[in-house]
N, C-alpha and C positions, 0 to 999 in steps of 0.2 A: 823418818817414819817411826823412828823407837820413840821417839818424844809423842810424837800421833798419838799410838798405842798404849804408852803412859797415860796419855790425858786419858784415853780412853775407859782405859781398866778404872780410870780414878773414878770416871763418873757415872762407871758400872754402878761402884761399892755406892755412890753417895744415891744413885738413882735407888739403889735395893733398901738407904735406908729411909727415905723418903717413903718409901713403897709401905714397908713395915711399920711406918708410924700410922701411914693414912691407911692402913687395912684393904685400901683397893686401888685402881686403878683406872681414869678418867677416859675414855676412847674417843673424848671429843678431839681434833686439831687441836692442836696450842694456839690459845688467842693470842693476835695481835697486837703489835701498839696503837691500834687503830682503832681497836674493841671500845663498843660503847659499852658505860657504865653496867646496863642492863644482859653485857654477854651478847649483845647481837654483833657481829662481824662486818663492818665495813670495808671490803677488799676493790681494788681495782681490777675491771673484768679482764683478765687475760686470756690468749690464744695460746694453746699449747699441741703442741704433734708429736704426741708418743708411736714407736714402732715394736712392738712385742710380738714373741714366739706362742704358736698357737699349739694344740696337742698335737692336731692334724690340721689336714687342707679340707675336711668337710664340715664345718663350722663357718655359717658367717652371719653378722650383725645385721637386723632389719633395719629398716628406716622407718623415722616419724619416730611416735610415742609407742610404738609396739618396745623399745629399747628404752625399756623404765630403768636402766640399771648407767646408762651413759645420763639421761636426763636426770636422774637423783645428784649424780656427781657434775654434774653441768651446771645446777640450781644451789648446791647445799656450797660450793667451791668458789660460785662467779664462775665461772670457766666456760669458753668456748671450746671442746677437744676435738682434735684430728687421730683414731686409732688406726693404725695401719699394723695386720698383722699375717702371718704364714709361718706353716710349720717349721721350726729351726732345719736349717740345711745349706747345701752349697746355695741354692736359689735364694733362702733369707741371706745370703752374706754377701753374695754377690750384688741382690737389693740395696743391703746396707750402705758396701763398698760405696758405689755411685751416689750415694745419698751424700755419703760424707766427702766424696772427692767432689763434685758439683756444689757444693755451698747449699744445699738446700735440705741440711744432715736433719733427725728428728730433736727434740729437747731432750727429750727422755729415749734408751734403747734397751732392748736385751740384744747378748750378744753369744756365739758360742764362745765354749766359757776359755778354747784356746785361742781362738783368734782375737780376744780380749786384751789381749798380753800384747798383739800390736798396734792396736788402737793407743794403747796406755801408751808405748815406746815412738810409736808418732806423733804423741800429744795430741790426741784428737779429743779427748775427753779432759771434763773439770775435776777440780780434787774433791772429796767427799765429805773430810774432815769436820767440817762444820754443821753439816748435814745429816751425816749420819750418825748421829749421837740416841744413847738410852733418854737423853733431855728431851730429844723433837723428835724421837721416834718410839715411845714405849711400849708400844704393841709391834713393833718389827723387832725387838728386843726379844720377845718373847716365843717366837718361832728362831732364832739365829742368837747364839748365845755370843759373847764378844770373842771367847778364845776362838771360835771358826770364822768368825768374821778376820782375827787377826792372823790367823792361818790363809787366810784367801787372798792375802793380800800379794801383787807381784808387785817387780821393780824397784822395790822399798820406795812406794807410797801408797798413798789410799785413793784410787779414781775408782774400783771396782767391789761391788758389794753386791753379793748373792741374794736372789729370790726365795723366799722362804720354799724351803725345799723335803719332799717327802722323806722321814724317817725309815722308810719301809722299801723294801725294793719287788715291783714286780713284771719282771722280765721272764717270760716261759715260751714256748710253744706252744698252741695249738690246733686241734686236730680236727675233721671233721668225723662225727663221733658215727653219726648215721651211714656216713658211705663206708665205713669196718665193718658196720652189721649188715648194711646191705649186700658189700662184696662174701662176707663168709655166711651168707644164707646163701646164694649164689652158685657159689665153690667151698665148702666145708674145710675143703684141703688146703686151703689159704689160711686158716687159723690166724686171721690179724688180731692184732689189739694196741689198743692206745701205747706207743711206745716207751721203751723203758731205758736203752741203748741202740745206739746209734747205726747196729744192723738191722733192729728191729726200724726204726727209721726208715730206712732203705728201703725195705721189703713194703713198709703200706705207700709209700712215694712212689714203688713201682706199679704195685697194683691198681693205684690211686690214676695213673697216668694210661696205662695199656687196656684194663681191665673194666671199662667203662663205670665209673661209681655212680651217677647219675641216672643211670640205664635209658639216656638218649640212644641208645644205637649211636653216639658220634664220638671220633676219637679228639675231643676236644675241652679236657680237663688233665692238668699236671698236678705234682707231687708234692710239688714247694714254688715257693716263688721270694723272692727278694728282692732290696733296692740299691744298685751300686751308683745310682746318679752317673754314669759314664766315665765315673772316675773311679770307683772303688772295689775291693772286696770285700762285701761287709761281713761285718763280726757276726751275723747270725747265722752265716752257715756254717749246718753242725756237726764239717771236717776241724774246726775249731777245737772244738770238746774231745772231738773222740781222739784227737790228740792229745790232751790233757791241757790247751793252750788257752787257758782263760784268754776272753777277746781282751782288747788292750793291753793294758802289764799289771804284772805280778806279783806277790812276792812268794816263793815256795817256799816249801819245810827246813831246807835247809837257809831258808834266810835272803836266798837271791832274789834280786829285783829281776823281774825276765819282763819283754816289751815283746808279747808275742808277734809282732810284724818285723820283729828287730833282732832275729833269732836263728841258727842256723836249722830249727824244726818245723819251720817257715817253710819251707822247701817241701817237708812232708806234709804239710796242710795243703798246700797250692797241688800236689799231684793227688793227693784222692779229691780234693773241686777237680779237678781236669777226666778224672774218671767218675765224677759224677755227670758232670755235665755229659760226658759220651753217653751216660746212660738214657741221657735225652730223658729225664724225670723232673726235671728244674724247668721251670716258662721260661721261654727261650727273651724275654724281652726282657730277663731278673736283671741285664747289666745297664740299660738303657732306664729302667725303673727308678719313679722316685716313690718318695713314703704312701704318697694315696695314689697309684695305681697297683701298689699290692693291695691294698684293703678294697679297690673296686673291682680288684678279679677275683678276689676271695667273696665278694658281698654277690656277683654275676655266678657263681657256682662254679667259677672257669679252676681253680686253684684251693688243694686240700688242707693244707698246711702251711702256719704262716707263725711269725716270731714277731711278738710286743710286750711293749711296757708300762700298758696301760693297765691299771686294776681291775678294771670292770667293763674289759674291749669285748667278753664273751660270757658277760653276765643275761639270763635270761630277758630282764627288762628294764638296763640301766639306757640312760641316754646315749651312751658310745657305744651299744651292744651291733659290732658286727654280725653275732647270730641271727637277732634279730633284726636288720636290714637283709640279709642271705634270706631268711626265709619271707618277708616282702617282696625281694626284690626275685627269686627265684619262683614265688609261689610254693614250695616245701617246705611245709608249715614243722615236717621233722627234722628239720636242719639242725644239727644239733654239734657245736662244739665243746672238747675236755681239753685242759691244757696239763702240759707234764715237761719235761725237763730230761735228757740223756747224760747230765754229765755226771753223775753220781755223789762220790763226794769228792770231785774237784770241785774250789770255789767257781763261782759264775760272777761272780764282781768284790770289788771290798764293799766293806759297809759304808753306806750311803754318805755322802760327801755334798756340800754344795756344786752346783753346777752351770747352771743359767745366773749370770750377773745382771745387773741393772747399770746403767752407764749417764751421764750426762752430754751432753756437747759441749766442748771447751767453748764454744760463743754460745753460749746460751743465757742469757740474763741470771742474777741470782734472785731476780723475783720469782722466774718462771721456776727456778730449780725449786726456790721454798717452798710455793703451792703445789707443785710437783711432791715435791717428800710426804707436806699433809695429806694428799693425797692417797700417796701410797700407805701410808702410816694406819690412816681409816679402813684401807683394804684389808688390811690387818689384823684389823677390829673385829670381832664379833659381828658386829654391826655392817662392815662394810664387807667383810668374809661371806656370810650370811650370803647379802645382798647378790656379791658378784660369784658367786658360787652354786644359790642355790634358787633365790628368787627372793619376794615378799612375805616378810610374819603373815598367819593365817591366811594366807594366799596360797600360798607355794608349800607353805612348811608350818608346823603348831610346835612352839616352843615349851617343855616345861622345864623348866631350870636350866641344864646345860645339856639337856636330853634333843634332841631337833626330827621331829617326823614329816619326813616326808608327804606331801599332797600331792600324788603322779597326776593324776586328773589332769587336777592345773598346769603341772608345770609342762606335759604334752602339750596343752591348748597354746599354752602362753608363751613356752621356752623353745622347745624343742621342734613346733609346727613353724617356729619361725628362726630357722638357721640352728637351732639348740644355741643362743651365742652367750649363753651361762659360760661353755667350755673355752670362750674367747675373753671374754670379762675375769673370771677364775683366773687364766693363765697370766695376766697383766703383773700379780702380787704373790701367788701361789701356786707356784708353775706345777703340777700334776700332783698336788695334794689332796687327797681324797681325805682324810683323816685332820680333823681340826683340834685334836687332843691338845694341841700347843697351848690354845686359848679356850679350852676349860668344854670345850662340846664335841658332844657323839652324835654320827648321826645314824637315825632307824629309818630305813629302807622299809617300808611293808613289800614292797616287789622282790625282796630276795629271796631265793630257794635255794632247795639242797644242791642243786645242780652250782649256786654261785659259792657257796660255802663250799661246795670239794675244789674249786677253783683255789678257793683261799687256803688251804689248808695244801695245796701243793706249792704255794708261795714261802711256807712256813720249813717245807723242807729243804728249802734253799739253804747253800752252803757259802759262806765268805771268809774273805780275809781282812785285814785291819790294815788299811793304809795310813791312817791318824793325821794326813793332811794334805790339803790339795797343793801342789808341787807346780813349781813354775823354772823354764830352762834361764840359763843366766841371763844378764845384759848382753846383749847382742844377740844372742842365738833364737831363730823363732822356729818353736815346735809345728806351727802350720805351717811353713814353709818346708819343714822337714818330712812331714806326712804327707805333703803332694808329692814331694820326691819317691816316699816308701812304699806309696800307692801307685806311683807312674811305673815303678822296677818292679811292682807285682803284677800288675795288669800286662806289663810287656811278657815277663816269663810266663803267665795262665796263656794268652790268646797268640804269643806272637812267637814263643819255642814247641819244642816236643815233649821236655820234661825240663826237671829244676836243676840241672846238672849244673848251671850258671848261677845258682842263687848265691855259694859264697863271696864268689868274687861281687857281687850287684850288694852283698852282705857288706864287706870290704869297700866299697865306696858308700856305703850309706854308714857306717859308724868312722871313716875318717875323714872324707871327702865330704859328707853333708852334718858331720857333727855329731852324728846322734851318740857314740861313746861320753861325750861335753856332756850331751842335754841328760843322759839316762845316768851318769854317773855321778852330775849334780842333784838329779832327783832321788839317787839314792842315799845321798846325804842328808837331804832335808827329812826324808822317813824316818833312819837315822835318828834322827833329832826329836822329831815325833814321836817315835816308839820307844828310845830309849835301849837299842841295842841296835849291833850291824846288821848294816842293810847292804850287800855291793851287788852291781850293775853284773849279770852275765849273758854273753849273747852264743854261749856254745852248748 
C-alpha cells in the first residue's frame, strides 16, 4: 500500500506539472488506443450496472428520452446502463449484501462508508490502483485531493475511493415556523419560538402535539419524529446534545477520543429518550421509521419538527423543498419552516470528511471498470457536473464564465415534473454537493430568498471539531459488526428495562467482549497521527 501511495503522490506532482505547462485542463475522457486519427472514439458497446445512494427515496428516473442525462452518457460512452439506486441505509445494504452474496453484484457501487471495510476484508471488491490515478481521472482529482484519498484508505490497500464529497456541512433542525405563531396567537401565555435549547425544544414538541397546531380540531400531529429502521437510536434525538454527546465520537477539549454510544453517559442519554418518549411528544412509529417516512409525515402536516442534512430541504423553492411539498400537499400555502440547532457551542460533527465510497466488483472486467472511471471522471467535469446536477446549457441554466443561472421554469417542466431525477443522476459522482466551487463554478439561484439565506447563515454557526482523518478498526475487527451489537444493548435497555441502571455492565461487554476498547483505541491512534498530538480512547 505504501508503494500505492508513492506512486501515487508521484503522479500527483507530475500530473500538477503537466497541468502548469498546459495552463488548463482537458475534461474530455482520455482517448483510447483505439482513437481515430481524427479524435473520434471507437469503443466496444458495453453493459454496465451501477448501484448508487440516492439523497432520499422521493426521487426517481423517468423512462424514454424524458431522461436526457442517462441517454447523453449512453451515446457520448457506447454504453448500455442499468442504475439502480435508494437512499443509503440498512435497506441499501441489505440490497447490496444479496447482490453481492447471489453472483449478480453491480460493476460499479456505493457503499456505507463502514460497511466498506468488509467488503474490502471479504475481497468482494477490485483494487483501484490503476484506476484511480490524477492520469485517468483529472477532474476527480480536483474535488478529492490525494492526502484524503490516502487517508481513506483501509486494510493497507486501495479498493475503496470516496465520492467527491461536500466541503460544508449542513445538519440542523427544523421547525414549523407557522404552527409558533399560530399556537401563541392562540394562547399568548405559550410564548413559543423557534428553539434555542433543548427545554425550549421540549416545550414547542409539547405543544406542537397536545395543543392542536393545525387547528383541525383533531388530536393528530406530534412534536418530532425520527428514523430508527427497527434497529437504532438515532443520533438526532436531541437528548444527544443536551447531554453535550456529539452523535458518533469525539474528540473533547481535554484531548479524549469519546464514542458517544460507547460511553458510560450513554446511560444518561437513553433515560431522558425514555422520558421523552413518556411524554408521548415523539410519532409513536419514529422506531419502526425509515428516512422517507419522516419526510412524508412531515410533508402530510402529521409532524412539527424534524432533523436533515440536506442544504436546501426547507428552502422556499429549491427542488428538495419539503416546505414546499407541506404546503402542496397540506394546502397551507403558510406552511413555513426555520432551522436552528440546540447544541450551542458543543461541536455537532468534525469537519467534513469523505464518506460515501465508490467500489468495484472483484469480477468485474477491467474494461467495464475503465469505461466505468471515464465515466465517472466526466461526472466530474464541468460539463458532466453541469449536466447530471443541474440539466442542459440554455435549457435549464445560462452560463457566463463560471457564474451558472439557474432556468426554474425548465427545470420544473423537464426535471422535477418528472421524478426531479437531477437528485438521482447528481448523487452517482457528487453525493449531496451543492457547491461546485471545486471546479471553478457558482451557482445563482433566482428562487432564493431571505427566508433561504437565514437558513444558511444558521449553518455557518455551526460548531466543530478536527478529526484530520477517516479511521478504520484494525484487521480483523469490523466496526459494523460492532454497532449492531451497541445498537441491539441500547434498544434492549430503552424498550425492554425500567432505567439504565445496567448500562455499565452491557458497557463492559461491549468494549471487551465485542472489542470496541481494540476498535476505539486504534482510532485514536490514527487521529493521533493525523493531528499531530495525543489523542486516547475514554469511555468513563
Amino acid at each position: 500500500m505504501k508503494k500505492q501511495l508513492r506512486q501515487l503522490a508521484a503522479i500527483s506532482i507530475a500530473s500538477a506539472l503537466v497541468l502548469s505547462a498546459c495552463g488548463k485542463t482537458d475534461n474530455k475522457p482520455a482517448a483510447d488506443p483505439g482513437a481515430t486519427p481524427g479524435g473520434e472514439q471507437k469503443k466496444e458497446k458495453l453493459s454496465l450496472y451501477w448501484m448508487t445512494a440516492a439523497l432520499t427515496n422521493n426521487s426517481n428516473l423517468p423512462s424514454g428520452d424524458k431522461d436526457f442525462i442517462k441517454k447523453t452518457i449512453e451515446e457520448k460512452f457506447n454504453v448500455e446502463l442499468k442504475l439502480d439506486y435508494m437512499a443509503m441505509g440498512e435497506e441499501f445494504s441489505n440490497k447490496l449484501n444479496l447482490l453481492l452474496a447471489g453472483g449478480n453484484a453491480p460493476d460499479m457501487f456505493h457503499a456505507d462508508g463502514a460497511k466498506s471495510n468488509g467488503y474490502i476484508i471479504d475481497g468482494a471488491v477490485a483494487d483501484l490502483s490503476k484506476y484511480v490515478t490524477p492520469e485517468k481521472m483529472p477532474n476527480y482529482f480536483k474535488w478529492v485531493t490525494a492526502e484524503e484519498l490516502k487517508r481513506y484508505q483501509v486494510q493497507n490497500v486501495f479498493k475503496r475511493a470516496p465520492v467527491p464529497f461536500p466541503k460544508d456541512y449542513y445538519g440542523v433542525y427544523y421547525v414549523r415556523k407557522d404552527w409558533i405563531d399560530a399556537l401563541n396567537k392562540k394562547d399568548p401565555n405559550l410564548k413559543l419560538k423557534v428553539p434555542t435549547n433543548y427545554d425550549e425544544m421540549i416545550a414547542v414538541m409539547k405543544a406542537f402535539t397536545f395543543n392542536d397546531p393545525d387547528g383541525n380540531g383533531k388530536n393528530d400531529t406530534y412534536g418530532f419524529s425520527t428514523a430508527g429502521s427497527g434497529t437504532t437510536i438515532p443520533n438526532d434525538l436531541p437528548e444527544w446534545f443536551k447531554n453535550g454527546m456529539t452523535p458518533g465520537f469525539f474528540i473533547d477539549k481535554d484531548n479524549n477520543f469519546i464514542d458517544s454510544g460507547t460511553n458510560l453517559r450513554t446511560a444518561k442519554v437513553l433515560d431522558d429518550i425514555r422520558k421523552t418518549l413518556d411524554l408521548k411528544v415523539i410519532d409513536p412509529d419514529w422506531f419502526l421509521n425509515k428516512g422517507g417516512d419522516v419526510t412524508n409525515k412531515v410533508q402530510q402536516g402529521k409532524v412539527g419538527i424534524f432533523f436533515s442534512g440536506v442544504r436546501d430541504i426547507a428552502f422556499d423553492n429549491s427542488n428538495n423543498s419539503v416546505q414546499k411539498k407541506t404546503q402542496e400537499i397540506t394546502g397551507n400555502k403558510d406552511a413555513k419552516f426555520e432551522a436552528f440547532h440546540i447544541a450551542g457551542d458543543v461541536p455537532v460533527s468534525y469537519s467534513p470528511l469523505p464518506g460515501v465510497p465508490f467500489m468495484f466488483n472483484v469480477k468485474t472486467s477491467e474494461a467495464k471498470i475503465q469505461r466505468s472511471i471515464e465515466i465517472l471522471d466526466w461526472l466530474a467535469s464541468p460539463e458532466g457536473w453541469l449536466l447530471a446536477n443541474v440539466g442542459k446549457e440554455n435549457v435549464h441554466y445560462k452560463k457566463n464564465g463560471g457564474k451558472i443561472e439557474l432556468i426554474p421554469d425548465a427545470i420544473q417542466k423537464d426535471i422535477i415534473a418528472n421524478g426531479n431525477f437531477t437528485e438521482i443522476w447528481g448523487g452517482v459522482f457528487s453525493y449531496n454537493v451543492k457547491n461546485p466551487a471545486a471546479i471553478g463554478l457558482e451557482i445563482i439561484d433566482p428562487r432564493e430568498t431571505d427566508h433561504d439565506r437565514a437558513i444558511l447563515e444558521v449553518f455557518k454557526k455551526l460548531k466543530f471539531y478536527t478529526l484530520g482523518t477517516n479511521v478504520a478498526p484494525p484487521t480483523g475487527l469490523d466496526i459494523g459488526a460492532y454497532r449492531k451489537e451497541m445498537r441491539a444493548l441500547q434498544v434492549k435497555l430503552l424498550f425492554e428495562e425500567k432505567d439504565s441502571s445496567n448500562w455499565p455492565k452491557y458497557l463492559d461487554e461491549l468494549l471487551n467482549k465485542y472489542k470496541a476498547k481494540a476498535i476505539f483505541d486504534s482510532y485514536a491512534e490514527q487521529v493521533t497521527a493525523a493531528l499531530g498530538k495525543k489523542v486516547t480512547f475514554k469511555s468513563d
